[in-house]
Every structure is written in C-alpha cells, then in structure tokens.
C-alpha positions in Angstrom: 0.0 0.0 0.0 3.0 2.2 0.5 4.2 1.9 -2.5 1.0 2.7 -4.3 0.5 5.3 -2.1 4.2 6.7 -3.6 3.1 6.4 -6.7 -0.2 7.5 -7.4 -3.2 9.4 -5.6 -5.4 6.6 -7.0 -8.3 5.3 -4.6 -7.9 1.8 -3.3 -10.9 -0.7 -2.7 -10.4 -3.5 -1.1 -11.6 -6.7 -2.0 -12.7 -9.2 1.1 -14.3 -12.2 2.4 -13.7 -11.5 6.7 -13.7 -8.8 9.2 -10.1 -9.4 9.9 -9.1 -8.8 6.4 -11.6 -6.0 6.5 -9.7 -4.5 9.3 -6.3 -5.2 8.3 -7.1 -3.3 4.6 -8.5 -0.6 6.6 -5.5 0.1 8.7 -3.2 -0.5 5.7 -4.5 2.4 4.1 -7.4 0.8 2.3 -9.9 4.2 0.9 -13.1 1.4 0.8 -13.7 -2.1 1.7 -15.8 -4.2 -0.8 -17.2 -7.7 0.9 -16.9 -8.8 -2.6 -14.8 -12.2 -1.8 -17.7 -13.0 0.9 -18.5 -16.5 0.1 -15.7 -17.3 -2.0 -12.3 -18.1 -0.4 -11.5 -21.1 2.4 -11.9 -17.9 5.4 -15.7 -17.5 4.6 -18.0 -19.9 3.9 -20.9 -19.6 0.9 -24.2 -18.2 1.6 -27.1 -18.3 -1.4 -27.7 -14.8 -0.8 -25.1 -11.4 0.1 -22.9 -12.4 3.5 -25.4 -9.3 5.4 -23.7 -10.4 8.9 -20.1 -9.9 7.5 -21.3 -6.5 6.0 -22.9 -5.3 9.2 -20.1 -6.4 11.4 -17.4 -4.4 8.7 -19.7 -1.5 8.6 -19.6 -1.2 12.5 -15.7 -1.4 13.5 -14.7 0.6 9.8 -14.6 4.5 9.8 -13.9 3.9 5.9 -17.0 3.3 3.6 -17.9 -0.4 3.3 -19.4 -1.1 0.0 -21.7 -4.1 -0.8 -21.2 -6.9 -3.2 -21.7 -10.4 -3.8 -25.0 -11.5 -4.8 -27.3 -8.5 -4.0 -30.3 -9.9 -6.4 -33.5 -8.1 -4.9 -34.7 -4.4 -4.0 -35.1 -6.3 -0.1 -31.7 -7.2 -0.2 -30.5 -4.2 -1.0 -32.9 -2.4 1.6 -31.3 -4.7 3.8 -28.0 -4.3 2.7 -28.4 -0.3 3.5 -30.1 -0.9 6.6 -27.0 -2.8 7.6 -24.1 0.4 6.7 -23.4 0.1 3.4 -22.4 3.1 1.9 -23.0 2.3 -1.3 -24.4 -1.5 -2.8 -23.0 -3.0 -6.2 -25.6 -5.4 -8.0 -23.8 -7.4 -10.9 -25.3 -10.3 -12.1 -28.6 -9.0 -11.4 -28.6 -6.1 -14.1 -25.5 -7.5 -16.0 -26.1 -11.0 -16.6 -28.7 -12.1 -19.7 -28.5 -16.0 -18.6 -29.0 -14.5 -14.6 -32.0 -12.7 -15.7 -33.6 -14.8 -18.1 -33.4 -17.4 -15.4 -35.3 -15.6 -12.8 -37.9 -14.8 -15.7 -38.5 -18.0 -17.3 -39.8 -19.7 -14.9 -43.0 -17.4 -15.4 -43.6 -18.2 -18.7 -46.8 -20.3 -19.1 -46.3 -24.0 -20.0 -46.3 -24.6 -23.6 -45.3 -21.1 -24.4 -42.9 -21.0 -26.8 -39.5 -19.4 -26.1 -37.5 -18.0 -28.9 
C-alpha cells in the first residue's frame, strides 16, 4: 500500500471475504472495503444470498466506507444491505447478466409457451 501510495493518488478498494481482512485493509491504508470475496475463499463460507452479517459487522468497526457486493439480487436485499451500513451496494449479475436474468424470468412463462 506504501508503494501505491508513492506512486499515485489513485483510490484503493479493497476486496474481502472476513472482518479481519476488513480491518487489516482498513489500517493499511485501504480508501473502501468491498465484501466482494464474501463467500468465495477457504476464510468465509458460501451463503445463497449477500454475506449481510459480515457487511454489518465491517460497517460497525470501519470508519472507511464499506461497500456491498456479492450476490445482491433483490430491492429487499439491498434495503437490507443499506439498513446494515453500506455506503454504497454494487448489484452485478442482477442487471449484468442475460442467462441471470432470463433465469429468474422463465420460470414465469406459461407451459407450452414458446420461447425463442
């Protein structure tokens, strides 16, 4: 982080999947912390929805913006996701993704209606 820091006045987000790693990004000069890894690495186990306990818990020890991420698919979860700290809530897949969305539409489609 130093030698960013030397570098360039470029913000840093950092990516993470635990409080600890939360912390130790914030006190090595992380701008943000993104629970984008939430679910995904060894440290933090997958969840079907967005990890809303680690975001709280980041969002109450932090004094730098925590930002949302990792499988915010509704407007409750994102509600939620504010109601928790977040300063800000990225939603991917679920504006991004045409085999996400068509997914979640299909299955409203009346049998027999064809699908081209």
């Amino acid at each position: 982080m130093r030698a960013l820091r030397e570098r360039t006045d470029a913000l840093v987000l950092a990516d993470v999947s635990t409080v600890e790693e939360g912390v130790a990004a914030a006190r090595a000069g992380a701008d943000a912390v993104a629970t984008t890894l939430a679910g995904y690495t060894p440290a933090s186990p997958p969840t079907d929805g967005p990890d809303l306990t680690l975001l709280a818990r980041l969002a109450g020890v932090l004094t730098v913006p925590v930002i949302a991420e990792g499988r915010y698919r509704s407007a409750e979860q994102i509600g939620a996701a504010f109601a928790a700290g977040a300063h800000a809530v990225v939603v991917g897949n679920a504006v991004t993704s045409p085999l996400w969305i068509t997914r979640r539409l299909v299955p409203a489609t009346p049998a027999g209606v064809r699908l081209t």
